[in-house]
C-alpha positions as a Markdown table, in Angstrom:
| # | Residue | x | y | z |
|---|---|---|---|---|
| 1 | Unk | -25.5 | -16.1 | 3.4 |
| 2 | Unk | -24.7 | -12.3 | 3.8 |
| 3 | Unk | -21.2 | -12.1 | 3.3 |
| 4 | Unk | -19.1 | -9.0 | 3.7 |
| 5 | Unk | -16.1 | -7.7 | 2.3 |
| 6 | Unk | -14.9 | -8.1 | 5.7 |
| 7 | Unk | -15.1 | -11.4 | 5.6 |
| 8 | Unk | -12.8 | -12.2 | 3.1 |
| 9 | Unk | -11.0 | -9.4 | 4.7 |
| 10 | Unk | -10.9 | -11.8 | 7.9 |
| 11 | Unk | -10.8 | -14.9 | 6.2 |
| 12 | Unk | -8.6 | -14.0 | 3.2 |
| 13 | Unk | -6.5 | -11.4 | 4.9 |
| 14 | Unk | -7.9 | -8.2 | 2.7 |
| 15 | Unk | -4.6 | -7.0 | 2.3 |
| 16 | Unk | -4.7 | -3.1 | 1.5 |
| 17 | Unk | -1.1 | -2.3 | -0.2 |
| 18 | Unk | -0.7 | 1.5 | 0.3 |
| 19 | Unk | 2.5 | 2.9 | -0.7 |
| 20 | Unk | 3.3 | 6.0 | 1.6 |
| 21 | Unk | 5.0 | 7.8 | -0.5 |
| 22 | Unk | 8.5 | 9.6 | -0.2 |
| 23 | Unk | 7.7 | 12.5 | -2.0 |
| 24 | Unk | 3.8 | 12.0 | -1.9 |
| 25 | Unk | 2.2 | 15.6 | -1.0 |
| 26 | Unk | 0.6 | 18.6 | -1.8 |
| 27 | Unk | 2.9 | 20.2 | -4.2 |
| 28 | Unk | 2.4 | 16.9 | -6.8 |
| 29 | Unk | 4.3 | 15.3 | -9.3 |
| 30 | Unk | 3.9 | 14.2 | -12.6 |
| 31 | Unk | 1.3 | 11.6 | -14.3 |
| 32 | Unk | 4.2 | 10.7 | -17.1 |
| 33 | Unk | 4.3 | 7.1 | -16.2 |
| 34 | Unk | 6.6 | 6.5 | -19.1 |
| 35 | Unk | 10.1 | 8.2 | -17.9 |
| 36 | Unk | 12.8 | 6.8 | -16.3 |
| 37 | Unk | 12.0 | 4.0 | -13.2 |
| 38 | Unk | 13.9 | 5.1 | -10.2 |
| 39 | Unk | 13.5 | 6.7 | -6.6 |
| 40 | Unk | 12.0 | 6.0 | -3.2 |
| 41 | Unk | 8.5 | 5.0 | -2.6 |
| 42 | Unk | 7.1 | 3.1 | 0.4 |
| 43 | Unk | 5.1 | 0.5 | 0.6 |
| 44 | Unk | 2.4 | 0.0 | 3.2 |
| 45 | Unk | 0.1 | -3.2 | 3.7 |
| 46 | Unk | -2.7 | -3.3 | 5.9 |
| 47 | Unk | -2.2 | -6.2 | 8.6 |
| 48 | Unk | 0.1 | -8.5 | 6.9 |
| 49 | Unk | 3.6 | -8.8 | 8.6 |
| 50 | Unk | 2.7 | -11.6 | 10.7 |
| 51 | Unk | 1.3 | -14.1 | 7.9 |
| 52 | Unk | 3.3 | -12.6 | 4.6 |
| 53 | Unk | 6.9 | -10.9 | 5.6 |
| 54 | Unk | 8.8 | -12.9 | 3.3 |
| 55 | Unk | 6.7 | -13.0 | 0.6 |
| 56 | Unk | 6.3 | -8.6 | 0.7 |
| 57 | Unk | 10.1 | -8.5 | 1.5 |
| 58 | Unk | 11.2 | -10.6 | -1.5 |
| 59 | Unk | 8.6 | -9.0 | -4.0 |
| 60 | Unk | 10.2 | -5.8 | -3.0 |
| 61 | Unk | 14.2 | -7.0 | -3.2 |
| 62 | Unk | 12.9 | -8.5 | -6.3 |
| 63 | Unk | 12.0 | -4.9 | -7.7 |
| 64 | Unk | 14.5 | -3.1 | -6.4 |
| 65 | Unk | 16.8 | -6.0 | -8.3 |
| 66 | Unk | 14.9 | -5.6 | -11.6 |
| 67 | Unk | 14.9 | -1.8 | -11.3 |
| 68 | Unk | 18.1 | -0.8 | -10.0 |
| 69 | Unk | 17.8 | 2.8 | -8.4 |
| 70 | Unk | 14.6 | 2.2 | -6.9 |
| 71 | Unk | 14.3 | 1.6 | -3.2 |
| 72 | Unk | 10.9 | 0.3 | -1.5 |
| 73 | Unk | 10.3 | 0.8 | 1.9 |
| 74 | Unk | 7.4 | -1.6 | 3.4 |
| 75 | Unk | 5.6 | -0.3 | 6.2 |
| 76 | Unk | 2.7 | -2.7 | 7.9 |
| 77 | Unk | -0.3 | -1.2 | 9.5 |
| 78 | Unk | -3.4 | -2.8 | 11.4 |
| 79 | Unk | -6.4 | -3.7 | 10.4 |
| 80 | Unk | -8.9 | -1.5 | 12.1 |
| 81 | Unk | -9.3 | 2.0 | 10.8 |
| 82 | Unk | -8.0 | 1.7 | 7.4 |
| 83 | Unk | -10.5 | 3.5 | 5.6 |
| 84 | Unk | -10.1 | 6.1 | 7.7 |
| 85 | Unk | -6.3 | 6.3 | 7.5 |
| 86 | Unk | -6.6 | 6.6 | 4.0 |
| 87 | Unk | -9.4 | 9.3 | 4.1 |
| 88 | Unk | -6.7 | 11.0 | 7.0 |
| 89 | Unk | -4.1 | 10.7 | 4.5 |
| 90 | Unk | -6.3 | 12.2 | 1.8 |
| 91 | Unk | -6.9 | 15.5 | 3.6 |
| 92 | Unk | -3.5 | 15.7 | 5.2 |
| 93 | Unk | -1.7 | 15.7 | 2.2 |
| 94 | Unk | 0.2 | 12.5 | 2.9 |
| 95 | Unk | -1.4 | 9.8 | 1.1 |
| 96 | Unk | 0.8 | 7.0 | -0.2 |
| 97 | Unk | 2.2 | 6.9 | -3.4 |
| 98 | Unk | 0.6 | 3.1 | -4.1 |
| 99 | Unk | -2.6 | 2.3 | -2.1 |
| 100 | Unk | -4.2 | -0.9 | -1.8 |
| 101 | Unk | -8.0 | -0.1 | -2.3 |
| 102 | Unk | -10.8 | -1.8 | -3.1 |
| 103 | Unk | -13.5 | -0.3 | -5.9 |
| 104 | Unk | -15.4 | 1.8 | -2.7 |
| 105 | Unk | -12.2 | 3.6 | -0.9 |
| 106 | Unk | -11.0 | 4.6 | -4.6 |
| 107 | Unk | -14.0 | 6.6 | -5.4 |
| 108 | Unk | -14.2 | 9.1 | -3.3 |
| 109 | Unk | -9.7 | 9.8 | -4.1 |
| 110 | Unk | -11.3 | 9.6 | -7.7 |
| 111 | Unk | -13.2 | 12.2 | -7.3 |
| 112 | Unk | -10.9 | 14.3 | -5.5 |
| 113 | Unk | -8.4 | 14.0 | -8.0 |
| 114 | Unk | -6.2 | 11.7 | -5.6 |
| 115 | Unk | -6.5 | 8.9 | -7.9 |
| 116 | Unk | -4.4 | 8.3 | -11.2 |
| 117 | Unk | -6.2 | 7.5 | -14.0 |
| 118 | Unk | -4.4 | 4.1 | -15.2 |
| 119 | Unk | -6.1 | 4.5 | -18.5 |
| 120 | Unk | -4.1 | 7.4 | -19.4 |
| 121 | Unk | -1.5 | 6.4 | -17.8 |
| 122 | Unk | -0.7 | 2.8 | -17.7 |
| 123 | Unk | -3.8 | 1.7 | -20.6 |
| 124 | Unk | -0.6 | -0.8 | -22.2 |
| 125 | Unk | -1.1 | -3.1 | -19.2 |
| 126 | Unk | -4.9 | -3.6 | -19.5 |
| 127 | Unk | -5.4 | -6.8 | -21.9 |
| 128 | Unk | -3.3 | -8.2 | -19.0 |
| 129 | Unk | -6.3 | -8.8 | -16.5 |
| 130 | Unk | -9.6 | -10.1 | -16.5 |
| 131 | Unk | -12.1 | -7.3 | -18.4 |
| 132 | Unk | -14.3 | -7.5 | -15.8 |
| 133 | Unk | -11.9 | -6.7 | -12.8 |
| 134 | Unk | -10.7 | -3.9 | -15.2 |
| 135 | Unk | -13.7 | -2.1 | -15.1 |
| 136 | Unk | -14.2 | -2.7 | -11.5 |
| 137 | Unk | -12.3 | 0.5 | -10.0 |
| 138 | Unk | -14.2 | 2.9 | -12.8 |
| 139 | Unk | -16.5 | 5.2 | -11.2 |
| 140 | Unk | -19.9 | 6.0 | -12.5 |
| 141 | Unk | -20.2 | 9.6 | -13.6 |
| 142 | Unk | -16.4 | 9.5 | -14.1 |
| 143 | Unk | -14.1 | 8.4 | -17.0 |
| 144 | Unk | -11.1 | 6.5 | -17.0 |
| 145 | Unk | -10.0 | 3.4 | -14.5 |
| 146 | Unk | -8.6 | 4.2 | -11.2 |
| 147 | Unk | -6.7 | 1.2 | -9.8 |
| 148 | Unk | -5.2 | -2.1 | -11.1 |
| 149 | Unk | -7.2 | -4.8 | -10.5 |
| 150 | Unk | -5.1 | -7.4 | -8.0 |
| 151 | Unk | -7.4 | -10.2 | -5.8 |
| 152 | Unk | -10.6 | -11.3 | -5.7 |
| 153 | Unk | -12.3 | -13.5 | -4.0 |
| 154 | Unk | -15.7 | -15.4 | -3.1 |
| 155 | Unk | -16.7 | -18.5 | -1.5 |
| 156 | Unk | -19.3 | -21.3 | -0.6 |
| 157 | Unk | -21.4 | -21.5 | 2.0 |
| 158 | Unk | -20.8 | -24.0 | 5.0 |
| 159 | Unk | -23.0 | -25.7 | 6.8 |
| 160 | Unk | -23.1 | -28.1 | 9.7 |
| 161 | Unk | -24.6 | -32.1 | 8.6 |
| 162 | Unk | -24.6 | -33.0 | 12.5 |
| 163 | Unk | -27.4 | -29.7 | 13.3 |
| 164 | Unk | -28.9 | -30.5 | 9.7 |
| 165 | Unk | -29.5 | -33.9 | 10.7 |
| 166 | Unk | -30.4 | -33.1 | 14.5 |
| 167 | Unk | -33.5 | -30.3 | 12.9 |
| 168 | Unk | -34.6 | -33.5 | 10.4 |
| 169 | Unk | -32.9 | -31.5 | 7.7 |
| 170 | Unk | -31.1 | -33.8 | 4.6 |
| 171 | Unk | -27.4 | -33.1 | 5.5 |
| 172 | Unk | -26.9 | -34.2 | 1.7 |
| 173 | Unk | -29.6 | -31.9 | 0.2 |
| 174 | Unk | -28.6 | -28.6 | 1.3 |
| 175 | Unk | -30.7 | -25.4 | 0.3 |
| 176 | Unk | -30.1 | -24.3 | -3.3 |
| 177 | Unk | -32.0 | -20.7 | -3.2 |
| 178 | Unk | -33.6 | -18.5 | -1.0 |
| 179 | Unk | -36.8 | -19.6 | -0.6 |
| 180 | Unk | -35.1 | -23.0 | 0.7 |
| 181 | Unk | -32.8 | -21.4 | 2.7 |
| 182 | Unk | -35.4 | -19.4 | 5.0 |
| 183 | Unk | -37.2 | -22.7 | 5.1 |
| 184 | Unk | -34.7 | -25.0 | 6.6 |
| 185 | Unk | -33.8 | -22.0 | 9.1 |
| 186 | Unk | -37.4 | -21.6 | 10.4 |
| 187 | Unk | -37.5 | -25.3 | 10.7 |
| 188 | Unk | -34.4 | -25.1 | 12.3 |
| 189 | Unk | -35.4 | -22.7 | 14.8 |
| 190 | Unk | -38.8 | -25.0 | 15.7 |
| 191 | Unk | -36.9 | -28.3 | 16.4 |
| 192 | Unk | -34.3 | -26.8 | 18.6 |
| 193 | Unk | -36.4 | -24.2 | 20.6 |
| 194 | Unk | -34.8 | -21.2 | 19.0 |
| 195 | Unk | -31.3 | -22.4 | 20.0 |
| 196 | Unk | -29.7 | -22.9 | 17.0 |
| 197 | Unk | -29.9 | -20.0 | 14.3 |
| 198 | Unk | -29.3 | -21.1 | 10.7 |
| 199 | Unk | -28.2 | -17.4 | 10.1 |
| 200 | Unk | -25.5 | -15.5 | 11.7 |
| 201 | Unk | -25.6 | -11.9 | 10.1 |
| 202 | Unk | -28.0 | -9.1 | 8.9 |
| 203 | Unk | -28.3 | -8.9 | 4.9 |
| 204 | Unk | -25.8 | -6.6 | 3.5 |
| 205 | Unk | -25.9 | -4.1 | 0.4 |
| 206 | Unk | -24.5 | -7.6 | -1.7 |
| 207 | Unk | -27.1 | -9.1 | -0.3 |
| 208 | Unk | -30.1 | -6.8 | -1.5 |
| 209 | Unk | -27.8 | -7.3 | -5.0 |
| 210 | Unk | -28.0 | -11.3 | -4.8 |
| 211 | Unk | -31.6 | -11.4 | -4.0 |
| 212 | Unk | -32.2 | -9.6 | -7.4 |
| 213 | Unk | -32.6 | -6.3 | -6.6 |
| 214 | Unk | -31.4 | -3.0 | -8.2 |
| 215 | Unk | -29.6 | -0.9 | -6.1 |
| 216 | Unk | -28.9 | 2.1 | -8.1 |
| 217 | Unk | -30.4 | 4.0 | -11.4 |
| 218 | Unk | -28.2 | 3.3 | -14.5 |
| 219 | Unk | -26.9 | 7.0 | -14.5 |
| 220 | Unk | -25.4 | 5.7 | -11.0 |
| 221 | Unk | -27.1 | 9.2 | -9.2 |
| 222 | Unk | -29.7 | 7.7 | -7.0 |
| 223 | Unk | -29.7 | 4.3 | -4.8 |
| 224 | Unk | -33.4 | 2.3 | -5.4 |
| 225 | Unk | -32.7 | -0.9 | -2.9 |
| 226 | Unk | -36.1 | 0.1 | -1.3 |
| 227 | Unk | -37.9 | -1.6 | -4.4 |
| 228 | Unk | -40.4 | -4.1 | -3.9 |
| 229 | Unk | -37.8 | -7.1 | -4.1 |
| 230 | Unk | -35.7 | -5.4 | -1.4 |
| 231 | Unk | -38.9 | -5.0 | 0.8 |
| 232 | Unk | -39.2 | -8.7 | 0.4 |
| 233 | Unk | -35.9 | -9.7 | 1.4 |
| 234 | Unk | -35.9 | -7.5 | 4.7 |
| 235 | Unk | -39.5 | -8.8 | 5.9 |
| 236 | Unk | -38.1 | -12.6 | 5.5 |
| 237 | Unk | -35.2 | -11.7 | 7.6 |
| 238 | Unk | -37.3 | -9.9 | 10.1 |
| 239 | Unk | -39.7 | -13.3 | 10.0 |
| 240 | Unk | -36.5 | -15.4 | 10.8 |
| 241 | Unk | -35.2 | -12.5 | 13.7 |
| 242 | Unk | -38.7 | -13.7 | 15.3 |
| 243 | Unk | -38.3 | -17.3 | 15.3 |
| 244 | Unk | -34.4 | -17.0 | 16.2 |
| 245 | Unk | -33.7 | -18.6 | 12.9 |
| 246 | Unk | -31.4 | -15.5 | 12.6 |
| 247 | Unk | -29.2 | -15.4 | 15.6 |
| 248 | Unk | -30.3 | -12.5 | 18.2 |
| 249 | Unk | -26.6 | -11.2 | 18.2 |
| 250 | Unk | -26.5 | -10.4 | 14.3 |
| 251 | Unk | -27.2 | -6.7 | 14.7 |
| 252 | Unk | -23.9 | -6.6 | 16.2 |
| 253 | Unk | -22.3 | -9.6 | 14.7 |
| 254 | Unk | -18.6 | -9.1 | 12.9 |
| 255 | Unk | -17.2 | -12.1 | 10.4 |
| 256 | Unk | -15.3 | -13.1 | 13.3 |
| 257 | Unk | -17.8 | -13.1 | 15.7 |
| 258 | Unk | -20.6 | -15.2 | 12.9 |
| 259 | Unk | -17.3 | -17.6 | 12.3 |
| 260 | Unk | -16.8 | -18.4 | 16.1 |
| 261 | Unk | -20.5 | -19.2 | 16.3 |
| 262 | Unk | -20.3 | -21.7 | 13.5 |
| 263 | Unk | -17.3 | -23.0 | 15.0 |
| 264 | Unk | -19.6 | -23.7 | 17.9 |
| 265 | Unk | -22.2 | -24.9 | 16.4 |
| 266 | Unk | -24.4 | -22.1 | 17.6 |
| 267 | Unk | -25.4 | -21.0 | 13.8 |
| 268 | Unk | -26.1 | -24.0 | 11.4 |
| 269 | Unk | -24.9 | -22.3 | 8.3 |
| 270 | Unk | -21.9 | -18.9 | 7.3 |
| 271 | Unk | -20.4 | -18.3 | 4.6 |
| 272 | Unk | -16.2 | -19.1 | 4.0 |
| 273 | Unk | -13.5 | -19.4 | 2.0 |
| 274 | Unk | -11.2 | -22.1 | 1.2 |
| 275 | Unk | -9.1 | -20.9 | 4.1 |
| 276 | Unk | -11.5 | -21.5 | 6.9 |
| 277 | Unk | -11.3 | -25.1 | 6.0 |
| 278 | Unk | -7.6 | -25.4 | 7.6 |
| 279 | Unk | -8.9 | -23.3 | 10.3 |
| 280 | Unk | -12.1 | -26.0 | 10.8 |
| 281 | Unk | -9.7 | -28.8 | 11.6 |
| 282 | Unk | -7.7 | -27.5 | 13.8 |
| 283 | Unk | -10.1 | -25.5 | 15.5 |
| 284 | Unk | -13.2 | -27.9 | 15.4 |
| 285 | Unk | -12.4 | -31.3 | 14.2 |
| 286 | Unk | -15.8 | -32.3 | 14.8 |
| 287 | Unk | -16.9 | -29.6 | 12.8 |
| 288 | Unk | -14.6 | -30.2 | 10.3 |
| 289 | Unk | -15.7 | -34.2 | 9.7 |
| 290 | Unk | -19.4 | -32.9 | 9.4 |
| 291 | Unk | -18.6 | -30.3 | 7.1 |
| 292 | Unk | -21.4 | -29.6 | 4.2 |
| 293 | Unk | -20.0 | -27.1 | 1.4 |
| 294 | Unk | -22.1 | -25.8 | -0.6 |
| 295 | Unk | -22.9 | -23.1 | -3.4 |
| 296 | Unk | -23.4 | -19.6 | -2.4 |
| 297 | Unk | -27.1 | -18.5 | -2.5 |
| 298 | Unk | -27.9 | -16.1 | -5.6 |
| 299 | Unk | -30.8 | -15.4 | -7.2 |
| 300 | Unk | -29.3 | -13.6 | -10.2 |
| 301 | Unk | -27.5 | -16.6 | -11.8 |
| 302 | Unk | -24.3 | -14.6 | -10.4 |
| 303 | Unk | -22.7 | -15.1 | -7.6 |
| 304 | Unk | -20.8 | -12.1 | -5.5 |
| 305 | Unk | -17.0 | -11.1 | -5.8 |
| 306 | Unk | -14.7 | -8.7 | -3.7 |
| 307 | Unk | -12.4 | -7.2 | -5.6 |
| 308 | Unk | -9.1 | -5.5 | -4.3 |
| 309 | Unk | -6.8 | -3.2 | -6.2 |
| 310 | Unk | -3.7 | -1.1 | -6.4 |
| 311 | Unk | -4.1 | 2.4 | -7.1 |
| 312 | Unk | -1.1 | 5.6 | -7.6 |
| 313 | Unk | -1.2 | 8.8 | -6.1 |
| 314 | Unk | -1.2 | 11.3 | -8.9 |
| 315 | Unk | 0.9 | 13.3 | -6.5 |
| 316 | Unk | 3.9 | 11.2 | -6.2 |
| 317 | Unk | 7.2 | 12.5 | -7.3 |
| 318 | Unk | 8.0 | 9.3 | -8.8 |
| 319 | Unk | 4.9 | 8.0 | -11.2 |
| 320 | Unk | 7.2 | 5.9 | -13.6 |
| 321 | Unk | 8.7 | 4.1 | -10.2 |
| 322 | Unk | 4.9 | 4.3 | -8.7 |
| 323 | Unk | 2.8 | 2.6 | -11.3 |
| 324 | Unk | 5.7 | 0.2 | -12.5 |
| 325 | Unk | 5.9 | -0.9 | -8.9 |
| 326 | Unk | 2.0 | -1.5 | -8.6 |
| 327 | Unk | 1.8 | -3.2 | -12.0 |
| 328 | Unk | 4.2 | -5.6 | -10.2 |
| 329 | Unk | 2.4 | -6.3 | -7.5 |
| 330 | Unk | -0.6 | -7.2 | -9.4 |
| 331 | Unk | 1.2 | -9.0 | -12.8 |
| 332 | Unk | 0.5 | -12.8 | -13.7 |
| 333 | Unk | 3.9 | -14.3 | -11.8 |
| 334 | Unk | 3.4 | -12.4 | -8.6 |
| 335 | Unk | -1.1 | -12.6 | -8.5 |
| 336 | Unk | -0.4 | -16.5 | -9.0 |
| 337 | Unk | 2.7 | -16.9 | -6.0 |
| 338 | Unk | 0.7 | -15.0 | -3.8 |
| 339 | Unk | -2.4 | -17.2 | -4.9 |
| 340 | Unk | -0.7 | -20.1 | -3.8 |
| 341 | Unk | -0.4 | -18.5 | 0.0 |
| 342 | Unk | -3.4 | -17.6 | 1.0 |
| 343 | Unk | -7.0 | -18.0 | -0.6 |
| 344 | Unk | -7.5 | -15.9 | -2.8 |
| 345 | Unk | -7.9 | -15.4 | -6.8 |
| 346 | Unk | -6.0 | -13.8 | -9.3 |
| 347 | Unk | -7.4 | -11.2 | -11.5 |
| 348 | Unk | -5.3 | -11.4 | -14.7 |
| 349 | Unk | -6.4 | -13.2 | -17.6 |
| 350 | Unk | -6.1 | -17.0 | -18.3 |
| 351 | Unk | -4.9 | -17.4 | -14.6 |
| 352 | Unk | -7.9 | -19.1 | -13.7 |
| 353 | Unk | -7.4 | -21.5 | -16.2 |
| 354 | Unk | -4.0 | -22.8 | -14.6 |
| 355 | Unk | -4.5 | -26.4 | -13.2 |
| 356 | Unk | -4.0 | -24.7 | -10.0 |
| 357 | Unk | -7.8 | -23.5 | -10.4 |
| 358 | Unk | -9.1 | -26.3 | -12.0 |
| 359 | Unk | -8.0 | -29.6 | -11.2 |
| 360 | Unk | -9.5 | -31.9 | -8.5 |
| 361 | Unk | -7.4 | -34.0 | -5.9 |
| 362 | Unk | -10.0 | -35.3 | -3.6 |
| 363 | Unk | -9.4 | -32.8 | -0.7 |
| 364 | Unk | -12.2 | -30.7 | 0.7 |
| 365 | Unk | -9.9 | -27.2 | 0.4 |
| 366 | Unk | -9.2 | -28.1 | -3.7 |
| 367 | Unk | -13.0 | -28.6 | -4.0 |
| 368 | Unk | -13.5 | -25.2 | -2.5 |
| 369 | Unk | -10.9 | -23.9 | -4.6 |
| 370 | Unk | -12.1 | -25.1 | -8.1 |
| 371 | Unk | -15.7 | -24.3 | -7.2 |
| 372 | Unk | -15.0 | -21.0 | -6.6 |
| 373 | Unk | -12.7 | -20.0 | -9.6 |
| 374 | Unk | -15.3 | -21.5 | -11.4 |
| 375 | Unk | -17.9 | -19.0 | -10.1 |
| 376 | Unk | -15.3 | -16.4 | -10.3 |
| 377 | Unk | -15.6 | -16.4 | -14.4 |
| 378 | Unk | -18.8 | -14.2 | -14.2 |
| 379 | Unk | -18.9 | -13.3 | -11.2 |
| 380 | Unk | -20.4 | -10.1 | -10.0 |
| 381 | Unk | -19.5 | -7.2 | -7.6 |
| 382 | Unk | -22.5 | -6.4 | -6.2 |
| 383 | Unk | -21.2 | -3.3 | -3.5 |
| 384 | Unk | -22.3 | -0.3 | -6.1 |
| 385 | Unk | -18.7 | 1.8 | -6.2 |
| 386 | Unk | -20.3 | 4.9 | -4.6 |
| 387 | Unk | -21.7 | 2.9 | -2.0 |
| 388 | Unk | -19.5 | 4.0 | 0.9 |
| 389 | Unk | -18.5 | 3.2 | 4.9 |
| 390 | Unk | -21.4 | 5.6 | 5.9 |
| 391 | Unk | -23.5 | 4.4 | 3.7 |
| 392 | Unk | -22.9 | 1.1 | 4.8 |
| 393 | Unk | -23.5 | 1.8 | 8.4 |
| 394 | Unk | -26.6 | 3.5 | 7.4 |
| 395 | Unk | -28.5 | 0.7 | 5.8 |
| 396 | Unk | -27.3 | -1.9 | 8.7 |
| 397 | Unk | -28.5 | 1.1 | 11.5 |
| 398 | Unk | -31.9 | 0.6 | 9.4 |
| 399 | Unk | -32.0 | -3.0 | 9.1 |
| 400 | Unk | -31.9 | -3.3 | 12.4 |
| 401 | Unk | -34.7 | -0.7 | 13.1 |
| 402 | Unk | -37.0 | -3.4 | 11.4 |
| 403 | Unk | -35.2 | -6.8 | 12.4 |
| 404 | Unk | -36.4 | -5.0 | 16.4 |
| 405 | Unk | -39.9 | -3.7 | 15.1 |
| 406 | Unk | -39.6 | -0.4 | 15.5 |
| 407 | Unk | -40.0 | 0.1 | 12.0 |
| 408 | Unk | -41.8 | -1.5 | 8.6 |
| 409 | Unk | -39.0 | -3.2 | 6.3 |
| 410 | Unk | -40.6 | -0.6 | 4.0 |
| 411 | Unk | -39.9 | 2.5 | 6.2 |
| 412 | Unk | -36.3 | 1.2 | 7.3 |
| 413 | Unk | -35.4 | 1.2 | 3.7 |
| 414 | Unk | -36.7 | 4.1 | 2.4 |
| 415 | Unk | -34.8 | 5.8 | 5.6 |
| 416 | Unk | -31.7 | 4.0 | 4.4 |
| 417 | Unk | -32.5 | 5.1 | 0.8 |
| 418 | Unk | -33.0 | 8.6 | 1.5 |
| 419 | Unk | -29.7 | 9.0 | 3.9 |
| 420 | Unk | -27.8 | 6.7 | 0.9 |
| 421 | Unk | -29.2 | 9.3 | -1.7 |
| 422 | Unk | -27.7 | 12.7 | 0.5 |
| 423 | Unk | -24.6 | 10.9 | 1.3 |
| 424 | Unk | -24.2 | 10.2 | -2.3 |
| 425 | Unk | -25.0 | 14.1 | -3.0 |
| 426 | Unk | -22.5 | 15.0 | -0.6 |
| 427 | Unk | -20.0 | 12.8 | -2.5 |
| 428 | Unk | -20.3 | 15.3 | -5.3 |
């Protein structure tokens, strides 16, 4: 059920598209977007050589074709880190002319004035994507939209019909909310002796947001996840971390690490993507032939979306070759061919509405597809913009306070609150 960024970042390959800029540093350029489109930028991805090289190196030639005097030079970095390396970049001067960011790494550059506002500068280009996805890289407090929208993504939930069946579970009536969910894990726990875990993973910030509960005031100044509802959700979890319906290693788990236990049949239930259905059959065929798919748990009516986006340095010497070059990236044609790689959504309008999205051939991976461009249509980000790394790490450091017992759900989140609130302080 908790699903992380990260995950889609695993399972979806969150590519991060920063585009280290020739010319991007501290004595700035110009935010004119409409002059002349030509010059050096470079373009850096976050982990995607190995599975996409042609794909980046023939959107680039394609570019550098359709804008002749432009030259893009692709660098690839790894994964780990890369919030970092863009906060490194930030302070040394040297951030990238076009960075891949999702609506969290932006605010922060937003606020430092590292962040072009696309409204101002680019505004022509918005009826071109999805209203929602628009508005996803605006920061409270803040006018103006920093990045263009370019993936998102979301997913079902999985779940294994063998260990369903073995716990005296209906493999064909999976659990539809949360209630039912915690259920079929504590009676999961009881029929194997605490060896299987339904649940591989802490809850997360999306997860509070799912539940139903408000995790900021409107002005967007304070975080309030320590309301009743959130209290709630945290005892339940720390109910199932005493039966071992929640796996004993989820304080430490990764989406790679929750993924390999599913794999193994040591979790009964994780959430996915349409890509982990390839990875299923050739990984665990058995898996794979007892697979249940099934909706993602909400209790809001909305399910939860990761959004990724393209942002320009307002310090590049080239801003016309900059934000032409990122509206590229993220336009109709090149959203839908890089769609049709690797699982992911476009953001642009009416894409979801290609046949690509919405017609059923029998297979397991189109279901998955279709389901979840369905979903996508009003779908929600739950990760509040301002909710940061350290923020992050904060509320999982609490979680796991109260999953052990050495703190109420109620103290562990008002701790969480209270170091969320002077982070956010800190943010300006």
């Amino acid at each position: 059920m908790p699903v992380s960024r990260r995950t889609f970042a695993a399972a979806a390959v969150c590519v991060v598209l920063p585009l280290s800029g020739c010319g991007s540093g501290s004595e700035g350029g110009s935010s004119d977007a409409s002059g002349r489109i030509e010059g050096d930028i470079t373009f850096q991805t976050w982990n995607l050589r190995a599975n996409f090289k042609d794909y980046f190196e023939g959107l680039n030639a394609d570019f550098e074709k359709k804008y002749p005097g432009t030259n893009v030079k692709w660098i690839d970095q790894p994964a780990e880190g890369y919030a970092d390396k863009i906060s490194a970049d930030a302070a040394g001067g040297t951030l990238p002319d076009v960075v891949n960011v999702s609506p969290d790494l932006v605010a922060p550059l937003a606020k430092a004035g590292l962040a072009l506002d696309l409204d101002k500068a680019a505004g022509k280009y918005k009826k071109e994507y999805l209203q929602g996805a628009w508005a996803s890289h605006q920061i409270p407090g803040m006018t103006g939209t920093y990045a263009f929208p370019w993936y998102l993504n979301t997913g079902p939930l999985f779940y294994n019909k063998t260990l369903f069946k073995e716990a005296g579970l209906d493999p064909e009536q999976p659990p539809k909310t949360y209630d039912e969910v915690f259920d079929a894990a504590l009676k999961m726990a009881k029929e194997t002796d605490g060896k299987v875990a339904t649940l591989a993973n802490v809850p997360t910030i999306e997860d509070f947001g799912r539940y139903g509960v408000e995790l900021m005031n409107k002005e967007g100044t304070a975080f309030t996840f320590n309301d009743t509802k959130g209290v709630e959700l945290l005892t339940k979890y720390k109910e199932l971390y005493d039966a071992k319906a929640l796996d004993p290693q989820a304080l430490t788990a990764t989406p790679e690490s929750s993924g390999k236990k599913f794999l193994t049949g040591a979790v009964a239930m994780n959430p996915g993507s349409a890509l982990d259905l390839g990875n299923f059959k050739k990984q665990a065929p058995n898996l794979y032939k007892n697979i249940g798919i099934t909706d993602q748990i909400t209790s809001t009516g909305h399910v939860n979306m990761y959004v990724m986006g393209v942002m320009v340095n307002p310090q590049t010497k080239h801003t016309p070759a900059a934000v032409a070059f990122a509206h590229y990236v993220t336009d109709a044609e090149h959203q839908m061919s890089f769609a049709k790689q690797v699982a992911i959504f476009p953001s642009t309008a009416g894409s979801l509405d290609d046949p690509y999205f919405t017609k059923e051939d029998g297979t397991d991976e189109t279901r998955v597809r279709v389901a979840a461009a369905k979903s996508l249509k009003n779908a929600v980000n739950y990760t509040p913009v301002l909710f940061s790394e350290q923020m992050k790490t904060e509320l999982r450091n609490e979680v796991a306070k109260a999953l052990q017992g050495k703190e109420s759900p109620k103290q562990a989140l008002d701790n969480a609150v209270e170091a969320c609130n002077r982070l956010l302080q800190q943010q300006g």
